[in-house]
Each structure stands twice: as C-alpha cells, then as structure tokens.
N, C-alpha and C positions, 0 to 999 in steps of 0.2 A: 263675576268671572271665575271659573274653576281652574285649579291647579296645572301647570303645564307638566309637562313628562317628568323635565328635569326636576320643578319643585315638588312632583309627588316621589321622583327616586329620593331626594333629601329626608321628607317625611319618612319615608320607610329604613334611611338608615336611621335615621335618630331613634324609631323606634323599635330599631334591632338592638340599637348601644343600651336604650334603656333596658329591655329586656337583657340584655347579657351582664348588664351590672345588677342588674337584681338578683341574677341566680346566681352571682358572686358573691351577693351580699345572704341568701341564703344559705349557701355551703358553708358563710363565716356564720349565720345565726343555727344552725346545726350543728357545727362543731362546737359553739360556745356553751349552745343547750348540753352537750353529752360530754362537757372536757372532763366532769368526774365522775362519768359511766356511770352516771344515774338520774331519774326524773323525777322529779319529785311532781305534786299535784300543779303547781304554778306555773312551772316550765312548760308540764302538757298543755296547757292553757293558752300560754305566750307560743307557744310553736304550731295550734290548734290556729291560735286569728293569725299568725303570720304566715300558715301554709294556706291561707282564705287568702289573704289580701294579695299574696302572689297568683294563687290561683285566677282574678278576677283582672291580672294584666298577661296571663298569659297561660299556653295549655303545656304543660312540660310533663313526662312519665312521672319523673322519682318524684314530683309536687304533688300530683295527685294519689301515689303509692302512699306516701305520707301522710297525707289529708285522707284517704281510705283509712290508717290505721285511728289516726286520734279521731275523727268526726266516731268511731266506737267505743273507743278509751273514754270522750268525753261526755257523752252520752252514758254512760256507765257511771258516771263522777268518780270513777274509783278505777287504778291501777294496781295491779296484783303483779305477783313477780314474772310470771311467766309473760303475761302481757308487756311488761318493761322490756324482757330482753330481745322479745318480737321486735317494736319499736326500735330497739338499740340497734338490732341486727340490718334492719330496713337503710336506718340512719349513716351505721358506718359503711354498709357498702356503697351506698351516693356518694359518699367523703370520698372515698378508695377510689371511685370509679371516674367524677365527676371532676376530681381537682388536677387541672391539667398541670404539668411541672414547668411551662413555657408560657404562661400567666403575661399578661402585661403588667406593669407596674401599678397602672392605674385599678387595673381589673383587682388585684393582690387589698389596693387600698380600700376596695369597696368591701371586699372577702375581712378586710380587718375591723372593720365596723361593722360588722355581722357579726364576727367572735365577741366582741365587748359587750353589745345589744345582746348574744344570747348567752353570755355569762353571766350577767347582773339581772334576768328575765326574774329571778325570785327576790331581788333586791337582797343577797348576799353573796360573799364570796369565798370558798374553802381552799386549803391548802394543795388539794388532788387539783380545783380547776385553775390555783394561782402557776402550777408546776406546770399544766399542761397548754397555759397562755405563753409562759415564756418557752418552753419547746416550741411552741408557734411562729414565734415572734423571733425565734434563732433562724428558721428553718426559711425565714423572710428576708434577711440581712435587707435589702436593697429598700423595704420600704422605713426600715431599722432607723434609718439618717434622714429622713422626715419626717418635719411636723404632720399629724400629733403624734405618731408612732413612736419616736424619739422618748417625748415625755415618759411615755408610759413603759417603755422599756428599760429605762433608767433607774425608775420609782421599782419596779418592778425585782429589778435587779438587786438591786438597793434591800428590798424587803424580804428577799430569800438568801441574801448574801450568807446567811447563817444557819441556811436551810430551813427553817421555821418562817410559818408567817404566822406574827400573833395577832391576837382581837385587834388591835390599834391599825397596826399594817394594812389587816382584809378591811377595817373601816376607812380608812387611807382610799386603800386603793378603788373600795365600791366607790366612794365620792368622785374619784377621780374619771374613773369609767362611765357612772353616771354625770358627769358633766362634761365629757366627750359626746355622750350620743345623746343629751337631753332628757334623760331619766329614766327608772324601769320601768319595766311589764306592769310589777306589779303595785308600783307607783300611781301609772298612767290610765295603766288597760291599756296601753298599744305601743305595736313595734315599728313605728315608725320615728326611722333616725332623723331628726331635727336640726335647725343650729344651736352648736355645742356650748353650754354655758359657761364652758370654756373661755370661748370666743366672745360670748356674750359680756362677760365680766370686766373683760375689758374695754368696751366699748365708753367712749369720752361723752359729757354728759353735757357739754358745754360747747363751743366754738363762734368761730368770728371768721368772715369771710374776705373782709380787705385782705387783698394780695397775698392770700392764702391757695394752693392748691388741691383740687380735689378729684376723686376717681371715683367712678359709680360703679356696684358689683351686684348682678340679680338682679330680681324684678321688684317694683316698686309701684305700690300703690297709687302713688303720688301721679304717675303717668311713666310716656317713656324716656329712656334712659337721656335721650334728647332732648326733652325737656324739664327734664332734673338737671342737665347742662348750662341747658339756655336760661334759667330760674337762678342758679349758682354764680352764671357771667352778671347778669342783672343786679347782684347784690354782693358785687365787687372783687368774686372769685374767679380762680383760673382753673375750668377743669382740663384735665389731662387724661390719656387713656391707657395707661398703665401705669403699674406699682415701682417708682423707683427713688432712692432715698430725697427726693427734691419733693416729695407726696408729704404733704398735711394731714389730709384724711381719708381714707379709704371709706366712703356711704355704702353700705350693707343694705341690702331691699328687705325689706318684710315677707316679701314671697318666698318663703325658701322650698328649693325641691329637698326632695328623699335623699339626692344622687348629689348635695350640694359639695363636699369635698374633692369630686371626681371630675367638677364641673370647670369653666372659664373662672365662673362666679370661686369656688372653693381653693383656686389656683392661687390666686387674689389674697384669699385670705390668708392659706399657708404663708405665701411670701410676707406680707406683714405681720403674722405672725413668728416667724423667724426672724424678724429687724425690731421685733418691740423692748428688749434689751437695750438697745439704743435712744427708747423714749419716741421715737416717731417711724412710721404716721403713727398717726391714733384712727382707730375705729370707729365707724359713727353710725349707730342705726338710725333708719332712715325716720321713726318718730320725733328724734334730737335734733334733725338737719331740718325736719320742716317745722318743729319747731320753735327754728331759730330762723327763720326766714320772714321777713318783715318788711312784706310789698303792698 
C-alpha cells in the first residue's frame, strides 16, 4: 500500500526540517572553520567532505559555490594565499547573507554545533577562534541558558576571564568541544555530529528493573520503542513517556541521527541532563539495558 496525501505532505516536511537544520548546522561548521580568518590544510579538508556530504542531501547555491572552490584547492593539495582569501571571501558572504536574525531557537542550536564541529575540524584551538566563539555565543544569549550551550559558555568565559587563553585552557576547551560533537575531523575523517561523549560518559552501567521507572529516547536496535516497553513491563518495570523527576532511567537508542540534539530524542536528553546534579535519572544506553534483561 503506498503513502496517502496526507502521509506523503508529513514526509516532505520532515524532510524540509532536515534540510533546513543541516544548512544551520553548515553556516555554524563555516563559521567555525574561518572563526581565525584562516585555513589551514585540515580545515580544507574537513569543509571539502562536509560540503560533499551536504551536497549529497541537498542542491543549495552557496553549498555548491563552496564545493566549486575546495573540490580545486583540494585537488591542488596546496593552498596559497590568494586562493585562502578567495575561499574566505566566498565563506563570509554565505555567513552575512545566509544567517537570518529571526532563527528559531532550535534552528540557532543546530548553527551551534556546527561552530564547535568546525572549530576543533584541525583538532586545536587558538586564541583568535576562542574570542570569536564566545562573540558567538553572546550574540546567542537565548540558546546561552541551555544545556550544552550553558557548559561551554561558562568554561569559556571562565578561560578568557583574563583575556589569554593558555595551552592548558585551548586543551581544556578542545576536549571539551570534542566530546560535545564526538571528536574531530582530523580525529575521525568526518563531520558528522554524533552522541556527545558528553552524554555518553554519563550513562549508568548497571540497573535493576523491579519497580523502577523508565523512558525510551531514539531508535533502537533492539526493535520498536513498543517493544522496548513491553520487554521493560515484563521484567518488572514501569515505562513512562516522559522525562520527569519520578524517571529512573532515561534508555538512549543506538541509532542516533546527525540532528539528535534538535530532535524529541535530544529534548530528552537535555532535560536529564539538566537534573543530573540531583543524581537522577540516570542514563542508560541501550547495550546496558539489553544487557541486563534476563528473559
């Protein structure tokens, strides 16, 4: 049976939001590539497969404009000055042109994990892109007072308080940015935002389901979220379908999307992330939960 009207219009928004959070999350991995007006070899590289990998969900001018420029830079293996400021010039007029001042919130959070992913794309970090993050991150205020924005503006603040950011600090802060968006470019070889090992780190290693509560967030291996339900009642637990302090644990899927912050799924986790100072829920990926299930 194929799609009715209404479920092909659903299809087609969802896959306008993903498009429109990607080339949020673009303008923030452009800005982060160029926050100290300069490229270096790695950065072409990391902004080379990340104007690929958007190009291959969608047709957009300034993506292609870009990907014109490095698919010749990188093919050159070598960047000369006049070619830098080509590129630069390309770059910041998308930034200028592209970044609307009426953002949504959400849209803003996508655009912020784009600047940290293309900050850290060389796996370091300088004083020119530490200055021109937190310029960023003022000019944000509203996503300022959420997790993980919060953290990082803090530490941030914290590190320039003195106006210097020394070795200790930018290594500080690189770990920390890398374990927001799951590592760099030149880490990985790729620019895809992950779950943050952030998030990860906390996740509980152990659990017990007698008259315990629990809430499923994402996609799961395991099957559907239904039946990661129905498997939980069975062995004594109570699932429930939202985050609120009366929550044991919050189950994390293994699937995670690109867009998992912006997502139901990533909602989820800010919130208990934001309650973990309190010791509960605890986090549980979804390897820990099935492998404590004993039918």
């Amino acid at each position: 049976m194929g799609h009715t009207v209404s479920d092909n219009a659903l299809i087609a928004i969802h896959r306008d939001r993903n498009r429109t959070k990607m080339f949020r999350n673009a303008l923030g991995f452009l800005q982060g590539i160029v926050a100290d007006d300069k490229i270096n070899a790695t950065e072409l590289q990391a902004l080379h497969t990340y104007m690929l990998e958007c190009a291959d969900h969608f047709d957009h001018g300034d993506i292609v404009d870009v990907l014109d420029v490095t698919e010749d830079l990188v093919a050159k293996a070598h960047i000369d000055k006049a070619s830098q400021e080509d590129l630069l010039g390309v770059i910041d007029c998308i930034i200028e042109y592209q970044t609307p001042e009426d953002a949504l919130q959400l849209e803003r959070l996508e655009e912020f994990l784009g600047v940290c992913s293309g900050l850290i794309a060389d796996d370091a970090i300088n004083q020119a892109e530490a200055e021109r993050f937190q310029q960023w991150l003022n000019t944000n205020e509203d996503i300022v007072s959420e997790w993980p924005a919060c953290d990082i503006s803090r530490r941030l603040n914290s590190f320039l308080n003195d106006g210097i950011l020394d070795k200790s600090e930018a290594a500080e802060l690189l770990t920390a940015l890398k374990h927001l968006v799951g590592g760099s470019f030149a880490e990985t070889g790729s620019t895809t935002i992950g779950l943050p090992i952030e998030v990860t780190k906390h996740l509980a290693h152990d659990l017990t389901f007698e008259g315990k509560t629990f809430c499923f967030t994402g996609k799961f291996f395991f099957g559907k979220r239904a039946e990661c339900e129905a498997t939980t009642r069975e062995m004594g637990g109570l699932p429930i379908k939202d985050v609120t302090k009366k929550l044991d644990y919050l189950v994390v899927g293994s699937i995670a999307s690109p867009f998992w912050l912006t997502s139901h799924f990533g909602t989820k986790i800010k919130r208990v992330m934001s309650m973990r100072e309190d010791s509960f829920p605890y986090l549980v990926g979804e390897d820990v939960w099935r492998q404590s299930i004993k039918l």
